[in-house]
C-alpha positions as CSV (number, residue, x, y, z in Angstrom):
1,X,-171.9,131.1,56.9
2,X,-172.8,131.5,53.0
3,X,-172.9,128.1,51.3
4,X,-169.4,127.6,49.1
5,X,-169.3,127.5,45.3
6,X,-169.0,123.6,44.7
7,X,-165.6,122.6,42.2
8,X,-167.6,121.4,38.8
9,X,-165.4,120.6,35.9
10,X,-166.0,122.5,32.7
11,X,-169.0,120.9,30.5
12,X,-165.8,120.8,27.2
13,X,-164.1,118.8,30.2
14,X,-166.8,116.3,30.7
15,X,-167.8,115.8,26.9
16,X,-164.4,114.9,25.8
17,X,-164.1,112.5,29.0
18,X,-167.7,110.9,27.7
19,X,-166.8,110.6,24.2
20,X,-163.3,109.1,25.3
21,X,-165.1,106.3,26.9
22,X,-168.2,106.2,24.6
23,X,-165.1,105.1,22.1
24,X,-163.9,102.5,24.0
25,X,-167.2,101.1,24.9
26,X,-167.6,101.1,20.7
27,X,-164.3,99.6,19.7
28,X,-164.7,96.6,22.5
29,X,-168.4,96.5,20.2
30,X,-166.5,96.4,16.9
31,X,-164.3,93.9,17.8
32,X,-167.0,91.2,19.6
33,X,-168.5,91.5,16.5
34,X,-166.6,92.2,13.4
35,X,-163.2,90.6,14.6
36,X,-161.8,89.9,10.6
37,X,-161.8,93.7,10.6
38,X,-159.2,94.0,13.7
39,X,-157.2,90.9,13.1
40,X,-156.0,91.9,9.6
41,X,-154.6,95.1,11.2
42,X,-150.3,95.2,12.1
43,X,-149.9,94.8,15.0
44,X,-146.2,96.3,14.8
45,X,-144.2,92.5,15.4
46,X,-140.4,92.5,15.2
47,X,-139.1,92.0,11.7
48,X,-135.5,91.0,10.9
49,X,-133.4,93.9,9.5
50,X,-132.1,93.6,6.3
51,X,-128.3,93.3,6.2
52,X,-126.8,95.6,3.4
């Protein structure tokens, strides 16, 4: 019996899956300690529409 060819994932596969969390692990950074920065951002809250 020959040994089988293991499954690995492409390396583009795995560098965009470590810079995907190395973002998130930066932005949860960011916000424990610059919080004015992300709590002057919109958040996208309902406004009242206009009646014309």
């Amino acid at each position: 019996m020959e040994p089988k060819k293991k499954n690995k994932p492409n390396s583009l596969v795995i560098i965009l899956f470590a810079l995907v969390v190395l973002m998130i692990i930066i932005y949860f950074i960011l916000v424990m300690f610059f919080p004015t920065v992300f709590s002057n951002l919109n958040t996208g809250d309902l406004q009242p529409v206009p009646n014309k």
